[in-house]
N, C-alpha and C positions, 0 to 999 in steps of 0.2 A: 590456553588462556583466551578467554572470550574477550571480547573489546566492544566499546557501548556500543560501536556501529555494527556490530554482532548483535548485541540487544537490541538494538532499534529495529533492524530486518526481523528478528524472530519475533518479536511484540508486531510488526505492521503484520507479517507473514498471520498470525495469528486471530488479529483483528480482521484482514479480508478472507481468511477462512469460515470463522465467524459468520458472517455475513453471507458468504458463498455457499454455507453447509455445509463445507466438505472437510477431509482432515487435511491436515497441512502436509503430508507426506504425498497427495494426490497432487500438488500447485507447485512447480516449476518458476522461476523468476520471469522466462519468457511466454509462458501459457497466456493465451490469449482468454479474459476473463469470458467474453462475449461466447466466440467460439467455442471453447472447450469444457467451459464451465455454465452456460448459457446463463448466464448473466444480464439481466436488462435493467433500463436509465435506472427502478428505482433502486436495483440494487449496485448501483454505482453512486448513489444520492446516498446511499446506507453508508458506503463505506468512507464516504467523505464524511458525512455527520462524526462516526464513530472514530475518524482519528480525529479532527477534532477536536471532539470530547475528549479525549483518552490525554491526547499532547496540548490543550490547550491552545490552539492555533486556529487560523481564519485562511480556508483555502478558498480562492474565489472557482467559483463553479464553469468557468471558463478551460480551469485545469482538468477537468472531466475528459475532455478529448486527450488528455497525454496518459490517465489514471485504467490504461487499457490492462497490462500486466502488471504482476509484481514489481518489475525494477521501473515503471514509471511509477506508477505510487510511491515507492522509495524517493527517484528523483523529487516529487513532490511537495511529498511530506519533508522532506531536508533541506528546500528553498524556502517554504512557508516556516518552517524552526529555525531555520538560521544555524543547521548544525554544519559541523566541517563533515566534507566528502572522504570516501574511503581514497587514500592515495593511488595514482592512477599506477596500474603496475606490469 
């Protein structure tokens, strides 16, 4: 049974693949966008625009230093939504 914060990671996962070029089986939550996936400012500008757009949300561009891997983008995007956290376990 999926759970929407199962949806939300695969929809963000998806979205900075997107963007990254790559498939999402290649991006790990801790991969370093920069490093491993060379990654530069404007394609971290891409992927804030496109969740954005996608979720409706206004990330201030100061969040860019935290937007390095998958699980800070996550962190991100669900402080800028207002969604509840996966319980800590």
């Amino acid at each position: 049974m999926t759970t929407a914060i199962d949806d939300h990671k695969k929809e963000i996962r998806d979205i900075v693949c997107k963007v990254l070029e790559i498939d999402p089986d290649e991006l790990s939550d801790d991969d370093s966008f920069k490093d491993e996936h060379e990654m530069d400012s404007m394609g971290a500008i891409e992927i804030l625009a496109a969740l954005e757009q996608n979720y409706n949300i206004t990330i201030d561009q100061s969040e860019l230093v935290r937007m390095v891997n998958l699980s800070g983008v996550y962190d991100v995007v669900v402080e800028a939504a207002g969604w509840e956290r996966e319980p800590a376990g």
